[in-house]
C-alpha positions in Angstrom: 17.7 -4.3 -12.5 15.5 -7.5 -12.8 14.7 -6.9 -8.9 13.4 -3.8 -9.1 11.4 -4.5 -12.5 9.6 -7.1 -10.2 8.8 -4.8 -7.4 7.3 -2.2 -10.5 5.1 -5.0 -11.7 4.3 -6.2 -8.1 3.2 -2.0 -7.1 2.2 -0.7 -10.8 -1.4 -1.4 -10.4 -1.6 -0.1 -7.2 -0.1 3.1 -8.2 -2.3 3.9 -11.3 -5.3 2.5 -9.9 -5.8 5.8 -7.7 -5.7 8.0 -10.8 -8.0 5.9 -13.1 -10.8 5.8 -10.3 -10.5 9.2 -9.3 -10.5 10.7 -13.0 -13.0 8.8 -14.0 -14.9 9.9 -11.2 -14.2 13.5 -12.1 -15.2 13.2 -15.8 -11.4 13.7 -17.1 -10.9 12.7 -20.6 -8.9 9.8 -21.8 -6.0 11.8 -22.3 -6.0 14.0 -19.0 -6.6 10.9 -17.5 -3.4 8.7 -19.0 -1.7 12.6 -17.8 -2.5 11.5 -14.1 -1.7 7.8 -14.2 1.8 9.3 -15.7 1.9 12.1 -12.7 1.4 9.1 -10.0 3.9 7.1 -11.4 6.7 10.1 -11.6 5.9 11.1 -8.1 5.7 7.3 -6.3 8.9 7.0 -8.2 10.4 10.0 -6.3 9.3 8.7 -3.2 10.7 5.9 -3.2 14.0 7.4 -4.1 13.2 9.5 -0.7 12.4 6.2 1.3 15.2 3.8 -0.2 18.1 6.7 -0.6 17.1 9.1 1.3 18.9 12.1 2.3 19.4 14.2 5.8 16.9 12.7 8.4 14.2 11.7 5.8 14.3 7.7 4.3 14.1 4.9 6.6 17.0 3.3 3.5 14.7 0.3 3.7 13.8 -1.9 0.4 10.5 0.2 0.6 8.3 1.6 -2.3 6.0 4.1 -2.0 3.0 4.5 -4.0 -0.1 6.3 -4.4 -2.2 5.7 -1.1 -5.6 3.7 -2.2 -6.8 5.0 1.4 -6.9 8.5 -0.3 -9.4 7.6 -3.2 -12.6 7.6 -0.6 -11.9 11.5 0.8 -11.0 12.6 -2.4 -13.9 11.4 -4.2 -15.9 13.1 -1.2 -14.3 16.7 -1.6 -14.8 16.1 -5.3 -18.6 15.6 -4.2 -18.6 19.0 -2.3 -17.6 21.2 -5.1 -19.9 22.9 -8.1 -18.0 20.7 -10.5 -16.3 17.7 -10.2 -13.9 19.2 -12.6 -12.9 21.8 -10.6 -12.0 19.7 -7.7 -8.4 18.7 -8.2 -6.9 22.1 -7.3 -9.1 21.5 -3.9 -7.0 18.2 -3.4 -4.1 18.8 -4.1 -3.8 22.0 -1.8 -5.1 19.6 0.9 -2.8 16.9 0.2 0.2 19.4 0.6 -1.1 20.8 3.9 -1.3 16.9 4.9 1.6 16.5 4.0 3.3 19.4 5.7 1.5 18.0 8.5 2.6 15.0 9.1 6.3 15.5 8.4 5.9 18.0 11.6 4.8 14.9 13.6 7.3 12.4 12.4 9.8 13.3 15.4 6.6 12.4 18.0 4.6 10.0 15.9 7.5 7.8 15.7 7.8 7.0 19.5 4.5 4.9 19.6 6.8 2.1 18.2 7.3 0.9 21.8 3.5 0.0 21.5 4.4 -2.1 18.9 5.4 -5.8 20.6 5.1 -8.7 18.6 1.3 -8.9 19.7 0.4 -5.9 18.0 2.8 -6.2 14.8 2.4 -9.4 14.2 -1.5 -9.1 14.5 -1.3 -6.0 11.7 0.8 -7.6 9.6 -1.2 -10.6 9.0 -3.9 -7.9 8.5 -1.9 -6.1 5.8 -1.6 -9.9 4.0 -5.5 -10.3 4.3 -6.4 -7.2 3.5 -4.8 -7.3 0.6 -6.0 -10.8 -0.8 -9.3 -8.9 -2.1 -7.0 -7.1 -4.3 -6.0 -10.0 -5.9 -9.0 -11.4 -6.4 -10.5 -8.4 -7.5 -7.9 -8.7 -10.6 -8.7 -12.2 -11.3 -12.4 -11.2 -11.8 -11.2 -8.7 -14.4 -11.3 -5.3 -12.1 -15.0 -6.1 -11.1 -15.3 -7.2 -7.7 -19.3 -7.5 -8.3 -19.2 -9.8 -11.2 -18.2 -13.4 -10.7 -14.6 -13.9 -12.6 -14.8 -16.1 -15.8 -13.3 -19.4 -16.6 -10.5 -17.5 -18.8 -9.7 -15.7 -15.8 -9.8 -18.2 -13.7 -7.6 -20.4 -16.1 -4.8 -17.5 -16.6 -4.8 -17.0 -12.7 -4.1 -20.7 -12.0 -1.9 -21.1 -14.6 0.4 -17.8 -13.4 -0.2 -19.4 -9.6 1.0 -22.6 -11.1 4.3 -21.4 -12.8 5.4 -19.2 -10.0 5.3 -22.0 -7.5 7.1 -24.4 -10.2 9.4 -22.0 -10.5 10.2 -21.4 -6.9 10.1 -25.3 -6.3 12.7 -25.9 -9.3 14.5 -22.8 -9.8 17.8 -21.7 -8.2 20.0 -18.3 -7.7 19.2 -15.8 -9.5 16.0 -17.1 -11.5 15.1 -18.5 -8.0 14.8 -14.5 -6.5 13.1 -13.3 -9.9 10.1 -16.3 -10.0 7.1 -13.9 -9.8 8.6 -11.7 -12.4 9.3 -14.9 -14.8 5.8 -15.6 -13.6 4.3 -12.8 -14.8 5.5 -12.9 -17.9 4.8 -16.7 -18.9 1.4 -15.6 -17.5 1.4 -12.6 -20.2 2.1 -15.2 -22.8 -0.5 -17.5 -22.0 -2.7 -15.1 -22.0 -1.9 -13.7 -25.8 -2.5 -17.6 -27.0 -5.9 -16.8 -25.6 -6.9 -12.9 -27.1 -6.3 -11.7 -23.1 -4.0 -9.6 -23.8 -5.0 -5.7 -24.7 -2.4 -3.6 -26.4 -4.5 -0.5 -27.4 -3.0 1.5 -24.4 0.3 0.6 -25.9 -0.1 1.8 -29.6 -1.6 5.0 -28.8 0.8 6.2 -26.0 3.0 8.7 -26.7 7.1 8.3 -26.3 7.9 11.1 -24.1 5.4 13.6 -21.5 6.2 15.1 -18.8 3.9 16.6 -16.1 3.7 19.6 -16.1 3.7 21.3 -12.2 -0.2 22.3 -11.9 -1.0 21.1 -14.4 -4.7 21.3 -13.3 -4.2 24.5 -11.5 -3.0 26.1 -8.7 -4.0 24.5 -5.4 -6.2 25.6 -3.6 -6.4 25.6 0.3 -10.5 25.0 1.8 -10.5 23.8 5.6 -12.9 21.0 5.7 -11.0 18.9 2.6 -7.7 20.0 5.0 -8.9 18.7 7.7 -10.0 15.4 5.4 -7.3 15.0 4.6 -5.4 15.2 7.5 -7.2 12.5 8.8 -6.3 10.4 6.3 -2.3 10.9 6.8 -2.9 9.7 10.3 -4.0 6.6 9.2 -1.2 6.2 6.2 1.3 6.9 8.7 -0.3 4.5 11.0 -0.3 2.0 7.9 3.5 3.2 7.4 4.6 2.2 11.0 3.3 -1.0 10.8 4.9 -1.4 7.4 8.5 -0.7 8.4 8.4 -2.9 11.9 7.2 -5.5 9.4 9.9 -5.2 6.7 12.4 -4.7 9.7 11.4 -8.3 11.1 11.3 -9.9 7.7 15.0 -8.2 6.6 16.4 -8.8 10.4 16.4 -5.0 11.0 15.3 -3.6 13.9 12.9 -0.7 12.8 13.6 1.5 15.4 12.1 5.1 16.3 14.9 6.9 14.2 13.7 4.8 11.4 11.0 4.9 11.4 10.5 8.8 11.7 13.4 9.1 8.6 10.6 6.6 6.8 7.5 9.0 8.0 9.0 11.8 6.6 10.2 10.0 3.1 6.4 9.3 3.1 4.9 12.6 4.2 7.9 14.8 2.2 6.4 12.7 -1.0 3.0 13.5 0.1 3.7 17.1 0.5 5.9 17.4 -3.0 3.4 15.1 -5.0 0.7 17.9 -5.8 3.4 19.8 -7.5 3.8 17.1 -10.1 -0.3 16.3 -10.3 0.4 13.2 -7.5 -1.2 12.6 -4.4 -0.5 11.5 -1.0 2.1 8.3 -1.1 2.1 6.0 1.9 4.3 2.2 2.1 2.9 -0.5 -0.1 2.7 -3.5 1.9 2.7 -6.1 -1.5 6.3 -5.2 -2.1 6.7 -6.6 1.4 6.1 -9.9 -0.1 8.0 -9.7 -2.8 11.1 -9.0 -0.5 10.0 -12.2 2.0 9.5 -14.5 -1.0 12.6 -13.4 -3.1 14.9 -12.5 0.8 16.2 -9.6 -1.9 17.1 -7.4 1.2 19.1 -4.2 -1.2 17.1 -1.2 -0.8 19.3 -0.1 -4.1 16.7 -3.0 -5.5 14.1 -1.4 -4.8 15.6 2.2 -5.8 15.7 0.7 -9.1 12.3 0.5 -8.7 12.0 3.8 -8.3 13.9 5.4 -10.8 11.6 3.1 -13.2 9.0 4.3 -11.8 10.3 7.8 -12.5 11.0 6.8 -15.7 7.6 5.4 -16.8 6.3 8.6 -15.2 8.1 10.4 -18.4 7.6 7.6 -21.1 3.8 6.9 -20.9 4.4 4.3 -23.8 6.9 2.3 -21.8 4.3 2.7 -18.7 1.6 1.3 -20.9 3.6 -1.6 -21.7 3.4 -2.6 -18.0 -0.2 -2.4 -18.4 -0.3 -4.8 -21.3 0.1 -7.6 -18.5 -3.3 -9.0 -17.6 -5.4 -8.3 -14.1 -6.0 -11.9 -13.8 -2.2 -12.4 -14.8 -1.5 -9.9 -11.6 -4.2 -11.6 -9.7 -2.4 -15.5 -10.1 1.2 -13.7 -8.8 -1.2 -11.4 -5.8 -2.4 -14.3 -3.9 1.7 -15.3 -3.5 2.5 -12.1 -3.1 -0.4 -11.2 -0.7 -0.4 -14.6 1.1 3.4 -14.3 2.3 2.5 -11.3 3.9 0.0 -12.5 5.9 2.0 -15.9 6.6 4.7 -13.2 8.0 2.4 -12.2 10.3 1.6 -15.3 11.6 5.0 -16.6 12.3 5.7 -13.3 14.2 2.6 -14.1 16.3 4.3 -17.3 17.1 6.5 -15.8 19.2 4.1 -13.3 21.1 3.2 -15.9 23.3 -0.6 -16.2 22.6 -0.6 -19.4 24.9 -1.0 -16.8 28.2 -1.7 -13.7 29.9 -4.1 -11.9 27.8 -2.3 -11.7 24.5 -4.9 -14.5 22.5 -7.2 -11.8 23.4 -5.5 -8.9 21.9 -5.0 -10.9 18.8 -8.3 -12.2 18.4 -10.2 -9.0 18.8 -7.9 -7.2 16.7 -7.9 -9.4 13.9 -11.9 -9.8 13.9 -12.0 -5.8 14.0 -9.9 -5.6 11.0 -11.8 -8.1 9.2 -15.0 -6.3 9.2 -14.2 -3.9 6.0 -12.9 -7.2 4.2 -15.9 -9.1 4.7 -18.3 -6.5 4.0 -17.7 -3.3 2.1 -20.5 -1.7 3.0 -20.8 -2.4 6.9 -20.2 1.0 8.0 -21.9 2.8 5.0 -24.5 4.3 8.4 -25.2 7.8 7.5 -25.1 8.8 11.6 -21.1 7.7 11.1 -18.7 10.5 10.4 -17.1 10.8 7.1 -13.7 11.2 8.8 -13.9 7.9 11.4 -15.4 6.4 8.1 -12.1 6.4 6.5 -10.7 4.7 9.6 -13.2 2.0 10.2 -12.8 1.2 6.4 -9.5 0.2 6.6 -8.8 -3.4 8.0 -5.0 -2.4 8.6 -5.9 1.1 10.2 -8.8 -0.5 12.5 -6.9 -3.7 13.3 -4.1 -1.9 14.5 -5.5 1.2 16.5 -8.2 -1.9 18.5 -4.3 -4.0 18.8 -2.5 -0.7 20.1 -5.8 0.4 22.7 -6.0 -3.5 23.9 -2.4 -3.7 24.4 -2.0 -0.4 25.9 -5.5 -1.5 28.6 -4.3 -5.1 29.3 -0.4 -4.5 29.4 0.2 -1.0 30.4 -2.9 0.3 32.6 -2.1 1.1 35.8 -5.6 -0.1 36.7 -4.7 -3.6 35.7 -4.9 -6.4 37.6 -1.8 -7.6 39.2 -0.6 -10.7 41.1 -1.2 -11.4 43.9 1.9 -11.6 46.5 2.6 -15.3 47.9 2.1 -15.8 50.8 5.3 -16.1 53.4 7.5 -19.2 53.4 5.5 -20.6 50.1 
């Protein structure tokens, strides 16, 4: 149960942060607001019961959660801008996430067969991308949730000291209390925090016990083409994110992530996606931080990370207990992230060791791919050219989803091109 409690408190901020931009974008109150963040919760917690337990042909049965997609925030906010009211542009989502979703569990059978252009080039090259890309996050907690601002010497203090403790207690620790550092981390960092006034329990005392969320709750979806095709968009690339995902857990628990599993895990994902809306969710995709919670803890049990789940569910009912989550401290989260965040990428980098970047054309491949994927990590705004279409936008703005599709093209012109160049035959007798 301590396992999956870590993986919660590794994914929770990443599930509710979704909600809490997109309703204060919409102009929700407080309490329709705390509503969504309990909706997300209940439906990432139901798929990741999909994923981990799965039934039928859908769940890779991988350690995997699945969360609200981040990806999603940027179309959403965009079919919020093309209706009368912002208000009224929930029902507009959700009946666009659901035809997504619908979508993409149709494709899982065929998407799932570009995992042969997946070699170690290409995977390792995204996962250290999924690591980097996710560092921001991280630091974005440690300067308090305001990436524009400079992060203050508390923060800075209560991120160190977290950082600090985690690493003591990997270095010291054994077992048991070895596996569950980050957790232990987390809350020594929540302490050390309260000695300093960093700790905010308002959500806490004014959450109530029980809720549940209601189905429409905001309506009855409604079904308008161009957020459809938005949307649709946007699966492609969270599947795309998903694939890489699972052949990276598959290296890091010595499974092979095959093309049965990973079209079971596409359709835990799009199944979630596609169920979400009825509970006020939206479209769920991998998260890629648990993946360095299962490198740095080698807790392989996908019941681990079902535990998770059913939390999640859980929390999804009890918005008091999900606020007590939220008691720890971004720059608390932000100390534990860069561990988290950096194993992934280290991952990455050890499964590059072994793609033979010393010849042919692969040091190519890699180093294109990773400077692509950089872009929207190094400058937010890069691609904010109004002659750029809103759906190759969303692409280009992920590091993970650009990185891979430049790894996949390059690999597929250098290595499987029937133009390419080939050796030349010796000569007789040589």
């Amino acid at each position: 149960m301590a396992g999956g409690f870590q993986h919660v408190a590794a994914s929770y901020a990443g599930v509710v942060a979704p909600p809490l931009v997109l309703g204060a974008y919409l102009g929700l109150s407080p309490v329709e607001i705390t509503f969504l963040v309990g909706a997300s919760l209940f439906t990432s917690g139901i798929a990741t019961l999909l994923q981990t337990i799965g039934f039928w042909k859908v769940g890779a049965r991988m350690p995997f959660v699945n969360g609200v997609s981040f990806a999603g925030v940027a179309p959403m906010l965009a079919i919020a801008d093309a209706q009368a009211d912002r208000r009224d542009a929930l029902p507009v989502i959700y009946g666009a996430v659901i035809a997504a979703g619908v979508l993409g569990f149709l494709l899982a059978p065929s998407f799932c067969r570009l995992v042969r252009f997946f070699p170690p080039v290409v995977s390792g090259t995204v996962i250290t991308l999924i690591g980097i890309t996710l560092l921001p996050v991280s630091f974005g907690w440690i300067q308090g949730g305001h990436p524009e601002r400079p992060a203050s010497l508390t923060n800075l203090g209560l991120a160190g000291a977290t950082l600090l403790i985690v690493l003591v207690l990997r270095r010291t620790l054994t077992g048991f209390l070895r596996q569950i550092a980050i957790l232990l981390g987390l809350i020594a960092g929540t302490l050390v925090a309260a000695t300093v006034g960093a700790v905010d329990t308002t959500a806490l005392r004014h959450a109530a016990v029980v809720g549940f969320p209601a189905p429409f709750h905001f309506g009855q979806p409604r079904f308008e083409v161009s957020a459809i095709v938005s949307m649709c968009v946007l699966m492609l690339v969270c599947m795309t994110e998903s694939t890489a995902d699972m052949l990276a857990l598959g290296a890091i628990v010595e499974r092979e992530a095959d093309e049965k599993v990973i079209a079971a895990g596409l359709r835990a994902d799009t199944l979630g996606s596609a169920l979400g809306p009825l509970f006020n969710g939206f479209t769920n995709s991998a998260f890629a931080q648990n993946i360095g919670l299962v490198a740095l803890t080698r807790v392989r049990s996908r019941h681990t990370v079902a535990a998770c789940g059913l939390m999640f569910v859980l929390l999804g009912l009890s918005p008091v207990f999900a606020s007590l989550i939220a008691v720890v401290p971004q720059p608390v989260l932000g100390g534990a992230g860069i561990v988290l965040f950096g194993t992934v990428a280290a991952s990455g980098i050890d499964v590059l060791r072994t793609a033979g970047l010393d010849h042919g054309d692969n040091l190519l491949i890699a180093a294109v791919s990773l400077g692509v994927g950089l872009v929207p990590v190094v400058s937010r705004t890069f691609y904010d050219n109004p002659a750029i279409p809103e759906t190759l936008k969303i692409i280009l703005d992920s590091g993970v989803s650009a990185g891979c599709l430049t790894a996949v093209v390059l690999n597929l012109a250098f290595h499987h091109a029937r133009w390419r160049r080939r050796p030349r035959p010796s000569p007789p007798g040589s």
